[in-house]
C-alpha positions in Angstrom: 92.5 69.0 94.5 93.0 72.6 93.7 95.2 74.5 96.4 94.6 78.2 97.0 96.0 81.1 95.7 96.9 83.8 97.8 98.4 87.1 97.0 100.4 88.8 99.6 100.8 92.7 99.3 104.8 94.2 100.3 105.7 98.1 98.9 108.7 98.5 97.3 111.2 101.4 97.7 109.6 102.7 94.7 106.6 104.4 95.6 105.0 104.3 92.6 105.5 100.7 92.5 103.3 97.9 94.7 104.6 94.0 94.5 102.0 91.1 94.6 103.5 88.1 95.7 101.4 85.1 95.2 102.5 81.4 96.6 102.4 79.6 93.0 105.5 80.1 90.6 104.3 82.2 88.0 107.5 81.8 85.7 111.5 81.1 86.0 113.0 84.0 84.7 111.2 87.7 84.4 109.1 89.6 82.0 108.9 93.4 81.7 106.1 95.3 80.5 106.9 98.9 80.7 104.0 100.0 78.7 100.3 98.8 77.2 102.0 98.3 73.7 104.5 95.9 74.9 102.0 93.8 77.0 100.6 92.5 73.6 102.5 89.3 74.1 101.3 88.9 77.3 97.7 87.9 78.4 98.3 88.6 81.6 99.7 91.9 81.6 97.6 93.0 78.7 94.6 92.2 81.1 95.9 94.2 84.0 96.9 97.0 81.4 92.9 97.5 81.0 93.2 99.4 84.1 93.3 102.6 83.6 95.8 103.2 86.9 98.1 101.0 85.7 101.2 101.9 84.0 103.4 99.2 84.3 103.7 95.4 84.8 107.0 93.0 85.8 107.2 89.3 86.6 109.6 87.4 88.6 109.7 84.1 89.9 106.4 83.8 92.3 105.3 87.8 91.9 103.8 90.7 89.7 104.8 94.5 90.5 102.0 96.7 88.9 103.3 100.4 88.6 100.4 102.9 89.0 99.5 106.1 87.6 100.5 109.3 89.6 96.8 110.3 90.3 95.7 106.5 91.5 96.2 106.0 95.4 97.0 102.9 96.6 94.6 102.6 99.0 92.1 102.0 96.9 94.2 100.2 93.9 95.2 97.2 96.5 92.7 95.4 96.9 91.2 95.4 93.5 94.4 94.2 92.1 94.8 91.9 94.9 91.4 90.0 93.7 92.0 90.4 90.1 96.0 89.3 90.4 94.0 85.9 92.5 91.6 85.3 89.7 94.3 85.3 87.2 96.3 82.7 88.8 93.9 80.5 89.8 92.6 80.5 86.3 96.5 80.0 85.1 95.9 83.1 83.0 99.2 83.0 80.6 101.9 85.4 81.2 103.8 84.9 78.1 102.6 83.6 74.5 106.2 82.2 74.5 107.2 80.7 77.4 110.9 79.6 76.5 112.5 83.1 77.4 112.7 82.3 80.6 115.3 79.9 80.4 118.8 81.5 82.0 121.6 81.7 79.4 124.7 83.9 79.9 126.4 84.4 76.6 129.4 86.5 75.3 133.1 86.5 76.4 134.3 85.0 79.4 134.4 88.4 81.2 130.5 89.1 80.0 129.5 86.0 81.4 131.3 86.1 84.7 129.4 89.6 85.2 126.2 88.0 84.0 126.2 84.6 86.8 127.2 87.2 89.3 124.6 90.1 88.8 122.3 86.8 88.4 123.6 84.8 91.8 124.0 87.5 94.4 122.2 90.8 92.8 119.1 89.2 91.2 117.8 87.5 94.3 117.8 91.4 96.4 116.8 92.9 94.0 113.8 90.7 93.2 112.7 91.1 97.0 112.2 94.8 96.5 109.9 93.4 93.2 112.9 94.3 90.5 114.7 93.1 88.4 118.7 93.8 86.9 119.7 92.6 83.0 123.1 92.6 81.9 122.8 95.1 78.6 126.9 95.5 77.9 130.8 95.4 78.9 133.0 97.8 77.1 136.5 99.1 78.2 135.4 98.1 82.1 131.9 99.6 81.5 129.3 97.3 82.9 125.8 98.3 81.2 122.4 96.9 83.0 118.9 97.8 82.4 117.2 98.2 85.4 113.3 97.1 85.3 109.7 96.4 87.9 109.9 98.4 90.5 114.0 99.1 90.0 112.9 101.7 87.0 112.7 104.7 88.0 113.1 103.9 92.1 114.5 106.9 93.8 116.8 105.2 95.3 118.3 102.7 92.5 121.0 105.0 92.0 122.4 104.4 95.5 122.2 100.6 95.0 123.5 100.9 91.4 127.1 102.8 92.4 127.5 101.6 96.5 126.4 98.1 96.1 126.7 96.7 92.5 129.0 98.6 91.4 131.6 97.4 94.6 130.6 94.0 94.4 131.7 93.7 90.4 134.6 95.8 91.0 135.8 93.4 93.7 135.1 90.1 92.0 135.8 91.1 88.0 138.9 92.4 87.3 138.8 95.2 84.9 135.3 96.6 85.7 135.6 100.3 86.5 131.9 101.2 86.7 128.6 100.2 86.6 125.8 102.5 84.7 122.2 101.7 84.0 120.6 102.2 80.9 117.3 104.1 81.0 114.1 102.4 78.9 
C-alpha cells in the first residue's frame, strides 16, 4: 500500500523564494540548482525548470525551495507547483542521476572539520527550516568561507544571520576564527 504524498507550503524570509515541504525524504544531504544549465543532472529540477517562472531549485532532506521569476506572483505559482511537486514524488521522480553525494563527509585539517560538524550540527538544521542551505567553501588565516544556497542566496536578510549569528557561534566555539564571509554564486 501506497501512502500519500502531501506537500505543505511555508515562505521563506526570501521573498523570492517559496519552500515545499513534502512528508517523504526526498534525499540526505542537499542539491542546488541555481540555474536551468545546472539542473541537467537532475530530473527533477530539470522538470520543474520547464516552468518558465522558475528560476531556481534546492533540495534538503524532506523539501524543494523553487525560486521564481520577479514577474511571477505567487498566488498563482503555488498551487501549480504544489500539484506538480505531488506528482513528482509520488512517481519517485529522481532528483539526482548520482545519488552518492549526499553522503556527509567533513574533510581537511582538524580546524576545517571542526567548523564543518558545527555549521552542519547547529547551523544546517535553522537554516534548512527557512528552505536553505550553508556549505563550508574555505578556512584561511581565521577566515571562514561558506556558500550560501535555496532560499539563503540572495535572502535579504542572510547578511544579518551570516555576521550576528554564525559568525558568533564559530567565533565562540573555534579558536582562531575571526570572521565569517559568504561567497556569492
Amino acid at each position: 500500500m501506497t501512502s500519500t504524498i502531501n506537500v505543505y507550503v511555508e515562505p521563506t524570509p526570501n521573498p523570492a523564494t517559496m519552500k515545499f515541504i513534502t512528508n517523504k525524504l526526498l534525499t540526505n544531504g542537499s542539491l542546488d540548482f541555481p540555474d536551468r544549465q545546472q539542473a541537467e543532472s537532475s530530473p527533477f529540477a530539470k522538470e520543474l525548470f520547464k516552468f518558465s517562472f522558475v528560476d531556481g531549485v534546492f533540495f534538503a532532506s524532506n523539501f524543494v525551495t523553487v525560486t521564481k521569476t520577479a514577474d511571477a506572483e505567487w498566488d498563482e505559482l503555488i498551487p501549480i507547483l504544489q500539484e506538480f511537486i505531488k506528482g513528482a514524488v509520488e512517481s519517485e521522480l529522481k532528483i539526482s542521476q548520482n545519488q552518492e553525494e549526499a553522503q556527509v563527509k567533513f574533510t581537511g585539517t582538524e580546524t576545517e572539520q571542526k567548523i564543518q560538524q558545527i555549521l552542519y550540527d547547529y547551523v544546517r538544521p535553522a537554516i534548512e527550516m527557512d528552505g536553505g542551505h550553508i556549505a563550508f567553501k574555505a578556512y584561511d588565516e581565521g577566515v571562514v568561507t561558506v556558500v550560501l544556497q535555496g532560499a539563503c542566496s540572495g535572502c535579504p536578510s542572510s547578511t544579518l544571520t551570516l555576521k550576528s549569528g554564525i559568525e558568533g557561534l564559530l567565533k565562540r566555539m573555534v579558536p582562531g576564527v575571526t570572521e565569517v564571509v559568504a561567497e556569492a554564486i
